[in-house]
KESEVEX-332175 format. One record per residue (C-alpha): x, y, z. Coordinates in Angstrom, 2 decimals, padded with zeros to 5 digits, always signed. Layout:
N
<node <X; Y; Z>>
...
***
This chain:
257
<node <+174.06; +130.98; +156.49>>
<node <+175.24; +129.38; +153.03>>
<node <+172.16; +130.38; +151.41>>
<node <+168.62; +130.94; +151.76>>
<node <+165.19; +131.59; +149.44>>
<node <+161.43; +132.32; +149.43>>
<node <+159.53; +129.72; +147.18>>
<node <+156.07; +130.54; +146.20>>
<node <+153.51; +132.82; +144.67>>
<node <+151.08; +135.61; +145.34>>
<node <+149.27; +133.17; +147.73>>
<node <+149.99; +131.57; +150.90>>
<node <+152.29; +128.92; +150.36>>
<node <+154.05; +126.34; +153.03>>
<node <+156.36; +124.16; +153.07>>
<node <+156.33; +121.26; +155.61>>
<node <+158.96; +118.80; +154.41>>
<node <+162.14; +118.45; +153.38>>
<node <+164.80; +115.34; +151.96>>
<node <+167.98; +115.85; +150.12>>
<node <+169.46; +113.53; +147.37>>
<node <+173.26; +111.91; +147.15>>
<node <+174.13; +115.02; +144.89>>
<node <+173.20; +117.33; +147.61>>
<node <+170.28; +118.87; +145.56>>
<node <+167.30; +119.71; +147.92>>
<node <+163.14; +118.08; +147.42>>
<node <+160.59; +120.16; +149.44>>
<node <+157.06; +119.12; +149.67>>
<node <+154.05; +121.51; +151.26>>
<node <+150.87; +122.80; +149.90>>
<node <+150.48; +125.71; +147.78>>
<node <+147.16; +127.82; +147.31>>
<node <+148.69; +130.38; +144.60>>
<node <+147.87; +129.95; +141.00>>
<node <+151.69; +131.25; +140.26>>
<node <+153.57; +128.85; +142.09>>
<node <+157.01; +127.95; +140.21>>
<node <+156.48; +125.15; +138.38>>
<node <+158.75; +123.89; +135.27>>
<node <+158.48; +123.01; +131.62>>
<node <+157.38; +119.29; +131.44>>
<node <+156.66; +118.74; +134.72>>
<node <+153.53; +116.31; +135.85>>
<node <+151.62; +119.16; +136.84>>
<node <+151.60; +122.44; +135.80>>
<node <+148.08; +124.23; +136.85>>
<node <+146.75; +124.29; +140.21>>
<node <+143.38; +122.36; +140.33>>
<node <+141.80; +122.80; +143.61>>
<node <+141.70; +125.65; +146.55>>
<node <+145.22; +123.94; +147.87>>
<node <+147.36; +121.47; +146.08>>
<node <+150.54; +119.67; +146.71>>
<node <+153.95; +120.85; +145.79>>
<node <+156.81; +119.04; +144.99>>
<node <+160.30; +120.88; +144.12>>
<node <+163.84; +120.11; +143.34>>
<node <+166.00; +122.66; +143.94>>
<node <+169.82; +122.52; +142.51>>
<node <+172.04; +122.25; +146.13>>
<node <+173.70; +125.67; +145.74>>
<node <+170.21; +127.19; +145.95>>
<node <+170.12; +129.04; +142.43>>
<node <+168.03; +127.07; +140.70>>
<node <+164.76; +125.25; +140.17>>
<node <+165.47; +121.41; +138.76>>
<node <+162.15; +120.71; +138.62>>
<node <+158.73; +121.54; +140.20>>
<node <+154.98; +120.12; +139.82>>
<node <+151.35; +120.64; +141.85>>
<node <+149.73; +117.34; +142.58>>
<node <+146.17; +117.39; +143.64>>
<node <+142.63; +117.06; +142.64>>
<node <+139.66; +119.23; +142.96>>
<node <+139.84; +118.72; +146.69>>
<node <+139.87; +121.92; +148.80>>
<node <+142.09; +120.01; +151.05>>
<node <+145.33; +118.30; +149.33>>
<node <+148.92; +118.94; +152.03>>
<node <+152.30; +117.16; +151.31>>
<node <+153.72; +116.30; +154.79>>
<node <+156.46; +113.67; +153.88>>
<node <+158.94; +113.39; +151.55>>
<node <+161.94; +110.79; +150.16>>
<node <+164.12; +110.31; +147.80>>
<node <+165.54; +106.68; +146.72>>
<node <+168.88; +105.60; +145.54>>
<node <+168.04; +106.43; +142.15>>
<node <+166.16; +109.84; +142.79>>
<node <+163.19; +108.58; +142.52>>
<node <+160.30; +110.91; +144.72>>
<node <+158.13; +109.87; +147.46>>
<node <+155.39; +112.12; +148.91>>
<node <+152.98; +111.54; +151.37>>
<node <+150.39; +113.54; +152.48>>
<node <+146.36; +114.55; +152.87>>
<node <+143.71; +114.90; +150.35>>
<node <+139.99; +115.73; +150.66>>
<node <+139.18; +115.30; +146.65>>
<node <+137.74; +112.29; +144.85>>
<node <+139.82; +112.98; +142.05>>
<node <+143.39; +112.96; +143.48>>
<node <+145.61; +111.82; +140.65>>
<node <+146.43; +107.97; +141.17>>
<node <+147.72; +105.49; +139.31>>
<node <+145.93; +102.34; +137.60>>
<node <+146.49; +098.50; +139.80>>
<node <+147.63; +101.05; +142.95>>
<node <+147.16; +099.58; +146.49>>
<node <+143.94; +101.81; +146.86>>
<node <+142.54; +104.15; +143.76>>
<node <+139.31; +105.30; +145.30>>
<node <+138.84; +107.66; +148.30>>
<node <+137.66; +106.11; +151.26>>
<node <+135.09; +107.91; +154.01>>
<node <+135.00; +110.02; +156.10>>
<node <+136.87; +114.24; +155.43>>
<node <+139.92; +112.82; +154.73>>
<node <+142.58; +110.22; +153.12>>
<node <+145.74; +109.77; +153.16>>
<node <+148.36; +109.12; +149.91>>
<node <+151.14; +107.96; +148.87>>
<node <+152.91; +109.02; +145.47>>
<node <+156.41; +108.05; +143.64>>
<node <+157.27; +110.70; +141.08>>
<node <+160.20; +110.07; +138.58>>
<node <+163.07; +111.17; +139.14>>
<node <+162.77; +114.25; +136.54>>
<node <+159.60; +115.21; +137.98>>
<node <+157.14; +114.69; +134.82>>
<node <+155.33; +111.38; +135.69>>
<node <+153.62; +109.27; +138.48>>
<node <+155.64; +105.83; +139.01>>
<node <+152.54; +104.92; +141.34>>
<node <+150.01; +107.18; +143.32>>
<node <+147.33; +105.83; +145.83>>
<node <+145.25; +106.96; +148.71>>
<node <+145.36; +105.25; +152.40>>
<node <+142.43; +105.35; +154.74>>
<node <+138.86; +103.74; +155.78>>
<node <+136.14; +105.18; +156.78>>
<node <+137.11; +107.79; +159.09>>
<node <+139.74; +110.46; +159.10>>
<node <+143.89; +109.24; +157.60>>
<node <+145.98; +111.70; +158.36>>
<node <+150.14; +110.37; +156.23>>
<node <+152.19; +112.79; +158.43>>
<node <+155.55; +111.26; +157.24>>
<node <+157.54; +109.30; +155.24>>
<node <+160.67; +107.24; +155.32>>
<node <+162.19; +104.65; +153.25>>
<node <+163.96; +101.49; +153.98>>
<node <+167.17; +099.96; +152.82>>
<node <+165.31; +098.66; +150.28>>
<node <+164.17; +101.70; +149.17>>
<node <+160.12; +100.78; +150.19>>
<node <+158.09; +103.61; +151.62>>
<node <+157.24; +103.37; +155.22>>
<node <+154.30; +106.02; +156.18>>
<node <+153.43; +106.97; +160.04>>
<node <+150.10; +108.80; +160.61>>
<node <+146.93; +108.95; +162.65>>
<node <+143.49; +108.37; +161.73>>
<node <+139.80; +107.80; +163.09>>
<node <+139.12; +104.78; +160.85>>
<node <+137.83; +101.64; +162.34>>
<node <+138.60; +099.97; +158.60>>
<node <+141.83; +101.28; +158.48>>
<node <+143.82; +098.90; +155.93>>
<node <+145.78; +096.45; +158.40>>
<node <+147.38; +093.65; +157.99>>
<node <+147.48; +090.22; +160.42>>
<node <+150.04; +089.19; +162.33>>
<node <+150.97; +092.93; +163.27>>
<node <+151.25; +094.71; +166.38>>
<node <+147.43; +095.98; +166.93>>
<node <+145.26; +095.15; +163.73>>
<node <+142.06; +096.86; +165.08>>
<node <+141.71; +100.61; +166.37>>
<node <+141.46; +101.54; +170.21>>
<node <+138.59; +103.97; +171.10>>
<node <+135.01; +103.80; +172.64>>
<node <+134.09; +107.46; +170.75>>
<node <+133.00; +107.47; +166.94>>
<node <+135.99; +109.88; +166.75>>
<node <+138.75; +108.17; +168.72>>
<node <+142.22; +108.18; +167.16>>
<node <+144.97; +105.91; +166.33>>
<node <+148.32; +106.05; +164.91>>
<node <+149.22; +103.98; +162.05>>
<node <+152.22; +102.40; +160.42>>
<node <+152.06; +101.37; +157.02>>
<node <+154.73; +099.56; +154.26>>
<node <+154.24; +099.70; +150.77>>
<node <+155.59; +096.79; +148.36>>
<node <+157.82; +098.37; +145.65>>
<node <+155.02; +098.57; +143.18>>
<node <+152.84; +100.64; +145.26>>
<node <+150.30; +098.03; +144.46>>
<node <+150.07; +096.04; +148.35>>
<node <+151.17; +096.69; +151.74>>
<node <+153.90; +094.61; +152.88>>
<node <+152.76; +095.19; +156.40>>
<node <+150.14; +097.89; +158.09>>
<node <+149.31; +098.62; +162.09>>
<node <+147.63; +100.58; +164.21>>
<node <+149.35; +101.79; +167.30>>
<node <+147.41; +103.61; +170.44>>
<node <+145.69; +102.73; +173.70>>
<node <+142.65; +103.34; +175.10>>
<node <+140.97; +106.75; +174.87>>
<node <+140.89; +108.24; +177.99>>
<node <+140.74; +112.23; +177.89>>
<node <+141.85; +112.92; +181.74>>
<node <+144.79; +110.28; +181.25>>
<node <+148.19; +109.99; +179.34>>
<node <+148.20; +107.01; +176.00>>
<node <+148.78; +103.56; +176.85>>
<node <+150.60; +102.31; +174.42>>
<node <+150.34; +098.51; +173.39>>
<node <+152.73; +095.69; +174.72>>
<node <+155.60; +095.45; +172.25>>
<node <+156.21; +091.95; +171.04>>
<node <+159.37; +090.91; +168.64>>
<node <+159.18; +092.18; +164.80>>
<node <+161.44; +092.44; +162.43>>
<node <+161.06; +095.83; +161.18>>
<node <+158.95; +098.18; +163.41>>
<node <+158.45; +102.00; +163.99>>
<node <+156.35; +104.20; +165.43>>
<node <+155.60; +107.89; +167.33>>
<node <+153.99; +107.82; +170.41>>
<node <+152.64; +111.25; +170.51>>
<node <+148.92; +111.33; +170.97>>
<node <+147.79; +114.72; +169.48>>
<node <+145.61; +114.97; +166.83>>
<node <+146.57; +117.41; +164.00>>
<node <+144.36; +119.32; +161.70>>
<node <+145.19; +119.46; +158.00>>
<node <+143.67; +122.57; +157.73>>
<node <+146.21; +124.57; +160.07>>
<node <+149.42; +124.98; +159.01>>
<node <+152.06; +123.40; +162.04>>
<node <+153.37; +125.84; +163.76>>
<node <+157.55; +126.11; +162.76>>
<node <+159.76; +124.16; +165.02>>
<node <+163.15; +125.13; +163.72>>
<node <+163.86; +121.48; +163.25>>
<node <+165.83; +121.00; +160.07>>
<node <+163.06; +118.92; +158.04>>
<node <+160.83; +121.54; +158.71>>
<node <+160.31; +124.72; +156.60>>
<node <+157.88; +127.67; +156.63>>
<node <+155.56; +129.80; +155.09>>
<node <+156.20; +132.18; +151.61>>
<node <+155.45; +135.44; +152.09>>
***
């Protein structure tokens, strides 16, 4: 072991993703329900607003220090980071769950009011010293959206893989499955989405499931050529309001305590 730290408050903090940057310093993303979490001078955030709010943290790579750290979230009771990325110029993406109306988003974003249904998913860029929102919008329909995790391309555009219940879910034509499989009000889908560089459109959005049947494995779809495509075929549907059980995988951390 090099090094290793707690990071959190007197509450119940997680941590459920991790991304490192070309310097080697460390971004973690969770949820934190502790009015004390560290946070820094300056940064976006400072106060917790809800019963859970995102956390976003830069840590310096030899573990010593805190660059940066901010909450991000609404009055929501609800509001997880699952995802996180960091671009070529250290630039911050976060995706992740929110139940509020009020999450913080940013004006001409793809999406800047909450859909229906529990729960939407977002999408944020922070700057690179943690004390703004570069863009910030939700993702969902009217069901359930679930943004589980995040990558970015070689462009540097953020690429987010969920599920969610919607049957409006925002897809886009031409795409592998446009419309959402299911013959319950509750039937689930995975999703793909792009984001243009703004944060302001999608360059490209799909479902991806079969049919529900509960005695049988997914289908999955036919796969037809694309030119950038991605998905996870697992079929389980999480709950935002359990914490994932640790895996020991290295983008996955745990619980402060």
């Amino acid at each position: 072991m090099i090094w290793s730290t707690f990071l959190g408050g007197t509450g119940a903090d997680y941590a459920y993703a991790i991304a490192t940057d070309s310097s080697g310093d460390i971004y973690v993303t969770g949820y934190a329900s502790s009015t004390d979490y560290p946070t820094t001078a300056g940064a976006y955030q400072r106060t917790k607003a809800s019963g859970s709010d995102v956390v976003v943290t830069k840590l310096r790579s030899d573990g010593v220090t805190v660059l940066w750290s901010t909450y991000l979230g609404g009055s929501g009771a609800t509001e997880y980071g699952h995802g996180i990325a960091v671009d070529s110029a250290h630039n911050v993406f976060v995706a992740g769950v929110t139940n509020g109306t009020d999450f913080p988003v940013t004006s001409g974003a793809f999406q800047t009011v909450k859909s229906g249904g529990n729960y939407d998913g977002f999408v944020t860029k922070i700057s690179p010293s943690g004390d703004r929102l570069l863009y910030s919008t939700y993702l969902g329909g009217n069901g359930d959206d679930y943004a589980l995790a995040l990558a970015l391309d070689g462009s540097d555009e953020a690429v987010v893989a969920g599920m969610t219940t919607s049957t409006t879910f925002p897809a886009t034509p031409g795409v592998v499955k446009p419309t959402r499989s299911g013959v319950f009000p509750d039937a689930s889908d995975g999703f793909v989405t792009m984001l243009n560089p703004a944060g302001t459109g999608l360059v490209y959005s799909t479902y991806l499931g079969g049919r529900v049947v509960p005695t049988s494995p997914m289908e999955l779809p036919a796969t037809r050529p694309a030119s950038r495509r991605s998905w996870d075929g697992r079929r389980r549907r999480p709950s935002p309001l359990r914490p994932a059980p640790m895996t020991g995988r290295s983008d996955a951390a745990g619980r402060d305590s």
